[in-house]
C-alpha positions as CSV (number, residue, x, y, z in Angstrom):
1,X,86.7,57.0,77.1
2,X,83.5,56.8,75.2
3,X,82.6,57.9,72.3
4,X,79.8,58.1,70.6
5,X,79.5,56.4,67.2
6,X,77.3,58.0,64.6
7,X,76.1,55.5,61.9
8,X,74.5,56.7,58.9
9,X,74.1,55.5,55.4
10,X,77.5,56.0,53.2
11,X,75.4,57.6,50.8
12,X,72.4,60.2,51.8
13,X,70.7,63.3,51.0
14,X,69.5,64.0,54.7
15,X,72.2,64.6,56.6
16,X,70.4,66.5,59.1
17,X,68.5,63.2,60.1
18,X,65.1,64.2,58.7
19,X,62.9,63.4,55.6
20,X,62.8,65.6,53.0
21,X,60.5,63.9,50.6
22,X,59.6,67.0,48.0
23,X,63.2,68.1,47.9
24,X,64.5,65.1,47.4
25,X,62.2,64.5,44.9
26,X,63.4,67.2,43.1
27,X,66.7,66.3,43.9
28,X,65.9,63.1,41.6
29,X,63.9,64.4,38.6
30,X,66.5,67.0,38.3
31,X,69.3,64.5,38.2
32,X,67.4,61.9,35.7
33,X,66.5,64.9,33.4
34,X,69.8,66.6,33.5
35,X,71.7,62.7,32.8
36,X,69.6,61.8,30.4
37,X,70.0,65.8,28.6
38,X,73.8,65.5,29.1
39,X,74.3,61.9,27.3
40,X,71.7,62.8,24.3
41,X,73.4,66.2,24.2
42,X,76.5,64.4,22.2
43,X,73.9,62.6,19.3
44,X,73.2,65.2,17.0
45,X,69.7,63.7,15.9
46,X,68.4,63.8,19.6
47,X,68.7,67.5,20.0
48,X,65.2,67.8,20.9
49,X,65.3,65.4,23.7
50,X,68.4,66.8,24.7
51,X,67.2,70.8,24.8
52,X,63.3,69.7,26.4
53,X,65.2,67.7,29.0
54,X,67.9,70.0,29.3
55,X,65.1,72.8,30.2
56,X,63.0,70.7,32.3
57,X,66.6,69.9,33.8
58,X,67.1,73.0,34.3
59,X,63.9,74.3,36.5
60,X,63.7,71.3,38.6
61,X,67.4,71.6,39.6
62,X,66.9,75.6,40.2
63,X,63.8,75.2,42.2
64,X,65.5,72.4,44.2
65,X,68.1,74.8,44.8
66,X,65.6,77.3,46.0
67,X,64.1,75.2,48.6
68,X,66.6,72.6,49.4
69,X,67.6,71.8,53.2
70,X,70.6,70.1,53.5
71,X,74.4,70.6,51.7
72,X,74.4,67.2,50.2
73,X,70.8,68.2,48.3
74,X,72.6,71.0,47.1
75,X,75.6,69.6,45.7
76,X,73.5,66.7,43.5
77,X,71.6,69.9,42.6
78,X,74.7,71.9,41.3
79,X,76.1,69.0,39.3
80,X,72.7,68.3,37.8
81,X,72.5,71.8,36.9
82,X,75.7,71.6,35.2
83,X,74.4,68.3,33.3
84,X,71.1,70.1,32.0
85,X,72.4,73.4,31.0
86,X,75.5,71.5,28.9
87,X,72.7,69.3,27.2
88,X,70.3,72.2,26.8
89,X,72.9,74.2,25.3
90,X,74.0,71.6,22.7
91,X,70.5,70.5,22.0
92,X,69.9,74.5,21.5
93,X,73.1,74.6,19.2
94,X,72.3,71.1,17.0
95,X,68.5,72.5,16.4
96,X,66.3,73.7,19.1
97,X,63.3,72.8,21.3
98,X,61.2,72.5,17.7
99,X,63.8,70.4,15.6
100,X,64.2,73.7,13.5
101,X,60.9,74.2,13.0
C-alpha cells in the first residue's frame, strides 16, 4: 500500500507550506525582545532595558498575533508574549521606562 511521505523541516513556522516573511519577522523580533526583557527582568539595575524591551516585546508579539497565519506562528507568539509582559512588569516594578525619573 503506498503512502505518501510528507517531509518537512523538524522545526518551522509555515506549516501550511508557504512563506510568510512579515509574520515571521514578527514572529522573531517579538521573541528576541521578549528573551532578552525576560533574562534582564531578574538584574535589578537593568530595569530599563527590561521594561523598553518588555514593551516593544509586547506590540510586536500582539501585532503578530493579529496577523499571523499559521498555529506554529501563534504559539512562539504566545510564549513570547508571556516573556515580554513578565520583563516588562518587573522592569515596571524595579523602576520604570525612565529609571525613576
Amino acid at each position: 500500500m503506498a503512502q505518501t511521505v510528507r517531509r518537512t523541516p523538524p522545526f518551522t513556522l509555515n506549516t501550511d507550506g508557504h512563506r510568510h516573511p512579515r509574520e515571521n519577522t514578527l514572529v522573531g523580533v517579538a521573541a528576541v525582545f521578549g528573551l532578552l526583557a525576560f533574562t534582564t527582568a531578574f538584574f535589578h539595575n537593568l530595569h530599563v532595558i527590561s521594561a523598553w524591551a518588555g514593551l516593544v516585546g509586547i506590540i510586536a508579539a500582539l501585532w503578530g498575533q493579529f496577523i499571523s497565519v499559521t498555529t506554529a506562528e501563534r504559539f512562539v507568539l504566545m510564549v513570547s508574549l508571556g516573556m515580554a509582559a513578565v520583563g516588562f512588569y518587573l522592569g515596571m516594578a524595579h523602576g520604570g521606562l525612565l529609571g525613576g525619573a
